[in-house]
N, C-alpha and C positions, 0 to 999 in steps of 0.2 A: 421441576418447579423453579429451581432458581437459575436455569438457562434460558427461563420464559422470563423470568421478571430482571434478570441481565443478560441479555442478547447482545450486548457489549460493554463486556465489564471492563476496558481499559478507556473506552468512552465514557463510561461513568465515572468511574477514577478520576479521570482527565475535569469532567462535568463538575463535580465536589469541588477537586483540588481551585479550580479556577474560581467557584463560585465564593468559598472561603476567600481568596486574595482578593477579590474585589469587596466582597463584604469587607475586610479589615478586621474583622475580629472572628473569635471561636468561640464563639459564644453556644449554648446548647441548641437555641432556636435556629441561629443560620447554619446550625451543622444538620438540624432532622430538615430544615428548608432545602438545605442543598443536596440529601439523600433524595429528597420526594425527588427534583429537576432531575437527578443523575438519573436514576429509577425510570420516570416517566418519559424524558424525550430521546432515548434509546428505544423505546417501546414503541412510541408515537411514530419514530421515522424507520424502522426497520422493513417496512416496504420499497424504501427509496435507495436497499443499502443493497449493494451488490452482493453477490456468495462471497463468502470470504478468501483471501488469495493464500494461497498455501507455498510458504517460501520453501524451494527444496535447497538450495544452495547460499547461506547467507553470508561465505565468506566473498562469493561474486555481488552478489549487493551490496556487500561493504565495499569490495574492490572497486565498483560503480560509482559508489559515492564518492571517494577519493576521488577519482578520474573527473565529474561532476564539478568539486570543489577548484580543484587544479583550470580545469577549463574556463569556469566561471573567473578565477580570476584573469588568465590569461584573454579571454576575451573583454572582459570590462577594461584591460589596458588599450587592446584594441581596437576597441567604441569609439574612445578617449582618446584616442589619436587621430581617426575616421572623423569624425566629428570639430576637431580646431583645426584640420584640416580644410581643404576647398572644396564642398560640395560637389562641384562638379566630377571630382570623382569619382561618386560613390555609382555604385550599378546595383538597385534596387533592383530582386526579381524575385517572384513566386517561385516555387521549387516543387514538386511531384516528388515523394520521396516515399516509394513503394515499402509496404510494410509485411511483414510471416507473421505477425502476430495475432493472432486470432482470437486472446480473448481480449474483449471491451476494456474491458477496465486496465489493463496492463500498457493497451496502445493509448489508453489516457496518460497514465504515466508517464508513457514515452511522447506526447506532447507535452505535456508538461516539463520534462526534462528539458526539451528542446529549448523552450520558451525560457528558462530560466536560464538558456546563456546569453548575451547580452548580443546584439547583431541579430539575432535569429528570435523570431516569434513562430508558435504553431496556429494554424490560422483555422484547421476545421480537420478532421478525420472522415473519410468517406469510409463506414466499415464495409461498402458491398465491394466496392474496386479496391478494399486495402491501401489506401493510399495517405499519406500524410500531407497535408499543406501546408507549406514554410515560407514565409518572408525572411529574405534575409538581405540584411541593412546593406551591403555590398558583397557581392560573390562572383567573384568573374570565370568557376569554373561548378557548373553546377553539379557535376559527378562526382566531384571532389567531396565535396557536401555529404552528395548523397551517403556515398561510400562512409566517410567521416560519423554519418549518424548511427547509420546500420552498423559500422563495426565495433564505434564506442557508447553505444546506448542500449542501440536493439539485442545485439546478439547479448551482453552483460543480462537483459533484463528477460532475454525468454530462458537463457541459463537461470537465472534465480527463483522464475516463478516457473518453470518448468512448462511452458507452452510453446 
């Protein structure tokens, strides 16, 4: 019963706690206001939510995130050099960057991941060819890349969710 009426209870949590900070106050009303929200649109979109990812290793997703953090800033230095730089440098190029990871929602992540380093965007997942699409702001060795993602992303991320 109450796995039916929280099919995501840290999304509801999340739902409350947010809808209190913007209410401004704690009041009685915006706290059973914000139980109904939490309650109901967990319920409403739980068709849209994928099975739940089962992390088996979480001190390699931690490790991930460091690696992540570190890179992130080291390429926003990067950008930021690229960029007051001369144009003409830069070598813009699409990148095929084959993917092992077979579930959906994990090789989201790992576009995602992509995207959030700064030079590099994920541009589309083709899940039948397994493939990742990558732009990236200048790359003048595209295997470097490739290698680069699958060793500091991919392999971290099918270690932690176990796929």
């Amino acid at each position: 019963m109450i796995a039916r009426m929280l099919p995501r209870p840290f999304l509801s949590l999340t739902i409350l706690a947010l809808w209190l900070v913007l209410a401004a106050s704690v009041s009685f009303g915006q706290l059973i206001l914000g139980a109904v929200i939490a309650i109901v649109v967990p319920i409403a979109t739980a068709p849209f939510w994928p099975e739940p990812l089962r992390v088996r290793r979480p001190l390699t997703g931690l490790r991930l995130l460091a690696v992540l953090l570190f890179d992130v800033v080291v390429a926003n230095l990067r950008v930021a050099r690229l960029v007051v730089g001369p144009l003409e440098r830069l070598r813009p190029q699409f990148i095929e960057v084959p993917i092992d990871i077979e579930d959906r929602f994990v090789a989201a992540i790992l576009g995602s991941v992509v995207a959030l380093t700064p030079g590099t965007v994920s541009v589309g997942i083709d899940p039948r060819r397994r493939v990742l699409l990558v732009h990236a702001l200048d790359e003048h060795d595209p295997q470097a890349l490739i290698d680069t993602i699958k060793a500091r992303y991919e392999a971290p991320l099918k270690e932690t969710f176990g796929c």
